[in-house]
C-alpha positions as CSV (number, residue, x, y, z in Angstrom):
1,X,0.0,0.0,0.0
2,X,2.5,2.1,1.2
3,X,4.4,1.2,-2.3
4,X,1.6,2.7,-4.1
5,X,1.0,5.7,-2.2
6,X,4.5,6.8,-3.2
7,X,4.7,6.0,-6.9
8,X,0.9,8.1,-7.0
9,X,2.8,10.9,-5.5
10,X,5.7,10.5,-7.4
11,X,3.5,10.4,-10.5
12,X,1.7,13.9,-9.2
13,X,5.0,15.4,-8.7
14,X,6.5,14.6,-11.9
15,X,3.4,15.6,-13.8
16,X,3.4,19.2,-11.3
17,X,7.1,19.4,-12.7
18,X,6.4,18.9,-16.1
19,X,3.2,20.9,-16.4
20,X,5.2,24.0,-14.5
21,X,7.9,23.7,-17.6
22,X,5.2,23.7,-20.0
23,X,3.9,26.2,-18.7
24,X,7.0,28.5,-18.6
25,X,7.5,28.2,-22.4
26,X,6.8,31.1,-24.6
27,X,6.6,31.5,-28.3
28,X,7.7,34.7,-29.5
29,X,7.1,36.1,-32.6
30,X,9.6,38.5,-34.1
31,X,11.1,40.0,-37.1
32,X,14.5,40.4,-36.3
33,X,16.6,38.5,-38.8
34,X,19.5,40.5,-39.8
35,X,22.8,39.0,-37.9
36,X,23.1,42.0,-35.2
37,X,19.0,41.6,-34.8
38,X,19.3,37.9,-34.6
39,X,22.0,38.7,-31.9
40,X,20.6,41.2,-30.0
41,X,17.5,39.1,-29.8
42,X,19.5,36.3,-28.2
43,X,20.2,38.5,-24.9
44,X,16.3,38.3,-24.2
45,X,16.0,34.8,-24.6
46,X,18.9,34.4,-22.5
47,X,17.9,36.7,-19.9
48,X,14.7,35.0,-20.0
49,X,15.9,31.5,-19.4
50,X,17.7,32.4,-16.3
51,X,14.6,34.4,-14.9
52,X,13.0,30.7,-15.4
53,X,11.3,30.7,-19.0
54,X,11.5,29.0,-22.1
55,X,12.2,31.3,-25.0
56,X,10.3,29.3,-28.3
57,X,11.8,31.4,-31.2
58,X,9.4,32.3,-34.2
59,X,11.2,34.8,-36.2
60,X,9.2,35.8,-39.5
61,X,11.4,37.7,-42.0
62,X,10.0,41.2,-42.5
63,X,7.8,43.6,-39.7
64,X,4.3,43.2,-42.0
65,X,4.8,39.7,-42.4
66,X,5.4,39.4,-38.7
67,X,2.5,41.2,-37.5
68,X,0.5,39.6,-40.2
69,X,1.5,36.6,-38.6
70,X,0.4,37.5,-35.3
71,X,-3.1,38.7,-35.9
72,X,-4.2,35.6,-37.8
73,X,-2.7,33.2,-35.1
74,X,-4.8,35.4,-32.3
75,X,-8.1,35.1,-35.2
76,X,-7.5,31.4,-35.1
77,X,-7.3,30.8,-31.6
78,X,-3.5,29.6,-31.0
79,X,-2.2,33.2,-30.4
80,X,1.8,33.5,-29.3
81,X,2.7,34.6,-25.6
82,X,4.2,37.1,-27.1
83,X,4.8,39.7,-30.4
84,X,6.3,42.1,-31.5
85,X,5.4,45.6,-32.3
86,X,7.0,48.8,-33.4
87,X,6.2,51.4,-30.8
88,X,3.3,53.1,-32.5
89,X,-0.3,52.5,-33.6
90,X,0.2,49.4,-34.8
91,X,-2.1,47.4,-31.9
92,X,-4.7,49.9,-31.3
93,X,-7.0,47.7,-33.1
94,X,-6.4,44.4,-31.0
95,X,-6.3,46.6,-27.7
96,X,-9.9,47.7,-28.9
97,X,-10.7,44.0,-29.6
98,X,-9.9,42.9,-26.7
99,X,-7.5,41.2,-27.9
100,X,-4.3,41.6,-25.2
101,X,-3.5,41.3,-21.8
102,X,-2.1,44.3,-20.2
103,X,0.7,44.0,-17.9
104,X,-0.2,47.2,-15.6
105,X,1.2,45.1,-12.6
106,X,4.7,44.8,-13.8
107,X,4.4,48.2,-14.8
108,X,3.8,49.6,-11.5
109,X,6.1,47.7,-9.7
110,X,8.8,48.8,-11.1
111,X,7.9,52.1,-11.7
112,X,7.1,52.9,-15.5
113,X,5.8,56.2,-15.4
114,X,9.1,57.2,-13.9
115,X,11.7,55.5,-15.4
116,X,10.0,55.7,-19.2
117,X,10.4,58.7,-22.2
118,X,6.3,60.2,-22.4
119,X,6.1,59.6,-26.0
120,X,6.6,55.9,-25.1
121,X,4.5,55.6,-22.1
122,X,1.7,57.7,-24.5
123,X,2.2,54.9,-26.8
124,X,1.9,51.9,-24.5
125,X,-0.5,53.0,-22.1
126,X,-4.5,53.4,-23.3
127,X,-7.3,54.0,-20.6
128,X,-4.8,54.1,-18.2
129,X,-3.7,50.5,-18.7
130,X,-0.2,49.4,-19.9
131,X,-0.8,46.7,-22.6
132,X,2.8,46.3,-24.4
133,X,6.3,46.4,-23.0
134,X,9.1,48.7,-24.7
135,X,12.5,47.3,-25.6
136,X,14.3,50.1,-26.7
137,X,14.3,53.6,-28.6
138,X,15.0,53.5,-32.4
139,X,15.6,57.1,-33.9
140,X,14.9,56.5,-37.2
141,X,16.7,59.3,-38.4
142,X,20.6,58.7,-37.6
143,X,22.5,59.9,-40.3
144,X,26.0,57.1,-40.6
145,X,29.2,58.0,-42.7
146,X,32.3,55.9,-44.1
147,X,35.3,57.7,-42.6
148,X,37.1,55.8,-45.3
149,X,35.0,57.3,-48.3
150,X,35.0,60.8,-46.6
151,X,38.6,61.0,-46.5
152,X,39.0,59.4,-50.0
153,X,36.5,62.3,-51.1
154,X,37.7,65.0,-48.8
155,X,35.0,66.1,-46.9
156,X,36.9,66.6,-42.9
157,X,33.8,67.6,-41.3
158,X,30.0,66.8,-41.1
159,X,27.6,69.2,-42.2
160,X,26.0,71.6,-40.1
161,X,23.0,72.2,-42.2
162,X,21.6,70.5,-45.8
163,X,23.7,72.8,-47.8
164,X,26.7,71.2,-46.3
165,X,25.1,67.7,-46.7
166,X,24.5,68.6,-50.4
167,X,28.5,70.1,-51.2
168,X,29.5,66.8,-49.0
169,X,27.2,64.7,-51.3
170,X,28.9,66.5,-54.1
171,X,32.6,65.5,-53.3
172,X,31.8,61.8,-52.7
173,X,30.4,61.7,-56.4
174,X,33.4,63.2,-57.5
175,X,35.5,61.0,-56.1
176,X,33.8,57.8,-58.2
177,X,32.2,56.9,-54.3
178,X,28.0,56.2,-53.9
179,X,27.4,59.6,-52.1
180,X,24.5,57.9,-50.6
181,X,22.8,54.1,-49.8
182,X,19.4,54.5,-50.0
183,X,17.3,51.1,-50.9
184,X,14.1,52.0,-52.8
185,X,11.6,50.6,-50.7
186,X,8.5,52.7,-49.0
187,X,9.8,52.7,-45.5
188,X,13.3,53.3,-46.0
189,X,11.9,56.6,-48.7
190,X,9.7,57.8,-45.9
191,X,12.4,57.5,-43.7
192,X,14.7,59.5,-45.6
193,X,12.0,62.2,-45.7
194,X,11.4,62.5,-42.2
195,X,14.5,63.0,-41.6
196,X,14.8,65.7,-44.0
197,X,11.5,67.2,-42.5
198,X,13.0,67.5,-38.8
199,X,15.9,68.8,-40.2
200,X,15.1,71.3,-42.3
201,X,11.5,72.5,-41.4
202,X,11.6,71.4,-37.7
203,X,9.5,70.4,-34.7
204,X,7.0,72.5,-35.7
205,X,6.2,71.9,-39.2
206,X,6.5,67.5,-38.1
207,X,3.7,67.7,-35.8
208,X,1.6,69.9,-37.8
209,X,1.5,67.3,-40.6
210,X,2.0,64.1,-38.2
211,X,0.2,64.8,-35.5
212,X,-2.3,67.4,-36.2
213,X,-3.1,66.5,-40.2
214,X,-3.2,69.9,-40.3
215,X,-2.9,70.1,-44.1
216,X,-2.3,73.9,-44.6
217,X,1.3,73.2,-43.6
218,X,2.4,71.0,-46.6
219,X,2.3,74.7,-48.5
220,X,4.8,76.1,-46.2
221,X,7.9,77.2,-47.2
222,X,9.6,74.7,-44.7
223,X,7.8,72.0,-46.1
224,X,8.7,72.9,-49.7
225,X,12.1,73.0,-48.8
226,X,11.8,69.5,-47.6
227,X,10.4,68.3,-50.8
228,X,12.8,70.0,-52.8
229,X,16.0,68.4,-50.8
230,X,14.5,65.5,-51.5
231,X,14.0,65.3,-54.9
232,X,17.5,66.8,-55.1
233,X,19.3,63.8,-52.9
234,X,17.5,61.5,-55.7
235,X,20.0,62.6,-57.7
236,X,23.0,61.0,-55.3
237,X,21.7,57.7,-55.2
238,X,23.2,54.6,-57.2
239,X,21.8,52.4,-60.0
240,X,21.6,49.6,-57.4
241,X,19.1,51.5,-55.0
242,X,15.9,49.8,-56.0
243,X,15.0,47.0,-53.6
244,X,18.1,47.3,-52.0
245,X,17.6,45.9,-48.2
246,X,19.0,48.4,-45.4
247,X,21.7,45.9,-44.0
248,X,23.1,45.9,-47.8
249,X,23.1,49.5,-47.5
250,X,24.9,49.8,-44.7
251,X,27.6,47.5,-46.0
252,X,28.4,49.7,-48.4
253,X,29.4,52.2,-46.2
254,X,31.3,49.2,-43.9
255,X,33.3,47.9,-47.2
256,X,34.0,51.9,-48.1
257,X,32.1,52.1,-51.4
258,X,29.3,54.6,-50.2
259,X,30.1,57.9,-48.0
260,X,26.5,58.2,-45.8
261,X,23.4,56.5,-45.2
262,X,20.3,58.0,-43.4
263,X,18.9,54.9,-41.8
264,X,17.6,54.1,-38.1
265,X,20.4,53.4,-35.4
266,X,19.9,49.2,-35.9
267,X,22.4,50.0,-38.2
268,X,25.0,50.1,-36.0
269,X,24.3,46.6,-34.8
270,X,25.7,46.2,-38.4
271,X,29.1,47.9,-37.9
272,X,29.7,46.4,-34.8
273,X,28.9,42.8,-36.6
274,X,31.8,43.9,-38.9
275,X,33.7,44.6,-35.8
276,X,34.1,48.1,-36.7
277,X,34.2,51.3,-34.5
278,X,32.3,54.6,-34.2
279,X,34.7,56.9,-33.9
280,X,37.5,55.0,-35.6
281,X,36.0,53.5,-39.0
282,X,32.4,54.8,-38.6
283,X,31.2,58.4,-37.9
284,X,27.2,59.3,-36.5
285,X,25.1,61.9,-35.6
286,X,21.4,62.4,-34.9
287,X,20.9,66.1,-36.4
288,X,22.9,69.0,-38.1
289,X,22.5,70.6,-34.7
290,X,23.3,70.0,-31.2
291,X,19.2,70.9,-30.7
292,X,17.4,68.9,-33.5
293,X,14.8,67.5,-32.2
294,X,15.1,63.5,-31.2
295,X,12.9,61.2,-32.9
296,X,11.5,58.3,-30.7
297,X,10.5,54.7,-31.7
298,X,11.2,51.3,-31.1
299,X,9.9,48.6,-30.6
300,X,7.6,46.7,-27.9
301,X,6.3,43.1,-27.2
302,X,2.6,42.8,-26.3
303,X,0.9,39.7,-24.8
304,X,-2.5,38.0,-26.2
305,X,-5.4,36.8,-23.8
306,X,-5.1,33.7,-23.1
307,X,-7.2,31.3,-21.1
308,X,-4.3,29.2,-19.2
309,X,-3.0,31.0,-15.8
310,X,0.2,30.0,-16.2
311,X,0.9,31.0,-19.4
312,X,-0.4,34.5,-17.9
313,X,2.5,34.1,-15.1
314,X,5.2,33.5,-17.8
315,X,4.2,36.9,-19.9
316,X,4.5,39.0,-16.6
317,X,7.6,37.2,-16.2
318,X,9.3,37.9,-19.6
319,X,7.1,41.5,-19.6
320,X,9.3,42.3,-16.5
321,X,12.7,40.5,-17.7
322,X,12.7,42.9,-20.9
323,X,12.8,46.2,-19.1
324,X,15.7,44.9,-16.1
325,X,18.7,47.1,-16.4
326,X,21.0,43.9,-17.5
327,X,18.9,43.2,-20.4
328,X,18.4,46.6,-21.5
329,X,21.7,47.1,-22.0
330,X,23.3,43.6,-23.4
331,X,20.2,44.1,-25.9
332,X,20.7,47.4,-27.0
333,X,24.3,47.0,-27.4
334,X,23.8,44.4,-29.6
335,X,21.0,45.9,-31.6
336,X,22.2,49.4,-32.0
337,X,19.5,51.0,-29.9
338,X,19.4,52.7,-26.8
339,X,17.8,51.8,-23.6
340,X,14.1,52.3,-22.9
341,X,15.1,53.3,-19.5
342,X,16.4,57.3,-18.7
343,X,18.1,56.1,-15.6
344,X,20.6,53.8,-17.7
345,X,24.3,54.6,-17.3
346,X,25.5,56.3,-20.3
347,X,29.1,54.6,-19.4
348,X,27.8,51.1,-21.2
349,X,27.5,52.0,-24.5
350,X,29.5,53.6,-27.6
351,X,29.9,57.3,-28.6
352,X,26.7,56.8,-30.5
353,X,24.3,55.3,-28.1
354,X,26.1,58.0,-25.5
355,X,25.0,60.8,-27.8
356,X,21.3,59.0,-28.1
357,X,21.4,58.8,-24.3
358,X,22.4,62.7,-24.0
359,X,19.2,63.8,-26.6
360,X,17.1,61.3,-24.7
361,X,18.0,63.3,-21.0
362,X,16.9,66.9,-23.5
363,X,12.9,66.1,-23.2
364,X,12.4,69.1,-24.7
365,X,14.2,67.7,-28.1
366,X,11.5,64.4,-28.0
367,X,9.7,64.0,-31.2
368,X,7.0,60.9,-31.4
369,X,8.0,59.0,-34.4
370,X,5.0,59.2,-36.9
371,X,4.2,55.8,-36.3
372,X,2.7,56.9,-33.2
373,X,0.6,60.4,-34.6
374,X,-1.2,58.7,-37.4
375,X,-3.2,55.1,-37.7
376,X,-2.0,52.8,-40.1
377,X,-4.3,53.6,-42.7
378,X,-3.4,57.2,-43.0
379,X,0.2,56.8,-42.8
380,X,0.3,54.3,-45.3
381,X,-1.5,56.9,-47.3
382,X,1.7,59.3,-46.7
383,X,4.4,56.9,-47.6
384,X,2.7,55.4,-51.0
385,X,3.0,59.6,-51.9
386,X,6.6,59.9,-50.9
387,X,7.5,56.6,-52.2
388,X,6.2,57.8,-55.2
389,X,7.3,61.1,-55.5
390,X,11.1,60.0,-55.1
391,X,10.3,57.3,-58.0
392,X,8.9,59.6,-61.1
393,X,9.0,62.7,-62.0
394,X,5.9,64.2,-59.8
395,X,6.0,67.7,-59.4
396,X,6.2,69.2,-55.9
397,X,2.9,70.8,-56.7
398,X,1.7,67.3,-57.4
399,X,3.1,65.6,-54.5
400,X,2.0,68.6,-52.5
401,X,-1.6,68.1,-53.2
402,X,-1.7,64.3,-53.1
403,X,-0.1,64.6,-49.2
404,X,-3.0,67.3,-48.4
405,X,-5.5,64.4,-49.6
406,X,-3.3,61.6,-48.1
407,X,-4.2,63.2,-44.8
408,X,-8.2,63.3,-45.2
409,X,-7.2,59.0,-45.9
């Protein structure tokens, strides 16, 4: 009797143990592909495990495809613990829907509202409820340079304002060099123009047509100026540029054959994959000025309802392990970006990331990326008229008009 008393217990207990490890696994779907993404993403898992999880990877190639993924798994009843997100508008709809958990008690505990950027937290939280968890802060609008192909061309300093850029353009296409790697695809053309927008027309001028679809102010002379840089930097870009990924872009400022590349600082996960050093082989900065306003993304993880408790347990768990100090920074090392947190020590990272960190402490210099000003719809809307007023020959009055009807989208 006694005998089988002991093996049923023993039988309880190993099911108890197994069911817990079940339990602590968590699919994750992601995009993050690239080498330094596939990398960075590692330091989660990792971080994860040791917290007590199971990191199941899912990585989809490409952010649509991704998300894509995502929503038709939660439609069809096998949702993942966890997806990603950029930090933005992007999972309004499933909020609405009723779709995620939040994870407001992680969030309090270790003190969100204090430790987070307010474009984030304005991003995250809805009805006063936390419902995805922020990795990191992507500015979007790094500009990178080859110190190789500048000192080939000649150009010993960066520019302080676009009519630098342009006479800096001008000596790398002298010298034989790709002046600049831009891949013509829709984000990576809207990203080029924002970038020209905070530059050249300002804070001002970006939330007026961002945030406020206030259309009057696509027939300001800032804005013009805008469309007319970029229509003139169409004319520094190489025969390969259609399709062309980012990574490949950025490779050809690591192997020397291109001079700059406006692109989102992920891209110095790809340097520092070529074991190459800002500073030394790779120059950055954020703005022509020490007071151009920072533009903040990222991205963020969010949870789907789901009916077993445990599974619950383990998305606090990896909700919490994401924003811990340790993982913030062996992530955003790895991945180029800089920490979610303000409190982080600047110390830890590269002269990049430091100089990210510095406009990060500035709140006065945050700028919401656009992501997070307009729904999906609309600013799809925007980037289908940029894409294709960099591909043809659209007049600025053209372009103009279709971005003041892109905004009634």
């Amino acid at each position: 009797m006694k005998c089988k008393l002991f093996s049923a217990s023993l039988a309880l207990a190993l099911a108890a143990t197994t069911g817990a490890a079940q339990a602590q696994k968590a699919e994750v779907v992601h995009w993050w592909t690239s080498s330094s993404e596939s990398a960075a993403v590692r330091e989660i898992a990792n971080a994860f495990q040791k917290a007590g999880g199971v990191w199941v990877d899912q990585a989809v190639a490409g952010g649509s495809a991704a998300r894509a993924v995502t929503i038709n798994r939660i439609a069809g009843g096998s949702p993942p613990a966890a997806a990603q997100f950029n930090t933005s508008k992007q999972y309004r709809e499933l909020i609405a829907e009723g779709m995620l958990s939040n994870v407001d008690a992680v969030a309090l505990k270790e003190g969100w509202e204090q430790l987070l950027p307010r474009p984030v937290l304005d991003s995250i939280r809805v009805d006063g409820h936390y419902y995805a968890t922020p990795v990191n802060i992507h500015n979007p609008g790094w500009f990178w340079y080859s110190k190789a192909a500048l000192q080939k061309a000649g150009v010993t300093a960066e520019p302080r304002d676009i009519d630098e850029f342009f006479a800096a353009l001008d000596k790398l296409k002298a010298a034989g060099l790709i002046p600049i790697a831009v891949g013509s695809q829709g984000w990576q053309e809207s990203l080029t123009f924002n970038a020209l927008l905070v530059n050249i027309a300002g804070k001002d001028s970006y939330l007026k047509f961002y945030q406020a679809h206030d259309p009057s102010v696509v027939d300001s002379a800032p804005f013009k100026r805008t469309l007319q840089a970029m229509r003139k930097l169409r004319g520094y870009v190489d025969a390969g540029s259609p399709g062309r990924n980012w990574n490949d872009g950025t490779a050809l400022l690591i192997n020397g054959k291109a001079g700059y590349q406006i692109m989102g600082d992920w891209a110095k996960g790809e340097f520092a994959n070529a074991r190459q050093l800002p500073g030394k082989d790779y120059g950055c900065f954020s703005g022509f000025t020490p007071t151009t306003p920072y533009v903040i993304g990222g991205d963020v993880f969010v949870f789907p309802k789901t009916g077993n408790a445990q599974m619950a347990k383990t998305q606090q768990l990896l909700a919490s392990v994401i924003v811990k100090p340790a993982t913030q920074i062996a992530f955003n090392n790895k991945k180029g970006s800089i920490p979610v947190r303000m409190d982080t020590d600047p110390a830890q990272f590269d002269i990049c990331a430091q100089a990210g960190i510095a406009a990060l402490k500035d709140r006065t210099r945050h700028l919401p990326v656009s992501d997070m000003l307009m729904t999906p719809d609309m600013l799809g809307s925007v980037t289908d008229v940029i894409s294709q007023f960099w591909n043809s020959n659209m007049s600025i009055e053209a372009a103009s008009r279709a971005l003041r009807n892109a905004l009634k989208s």
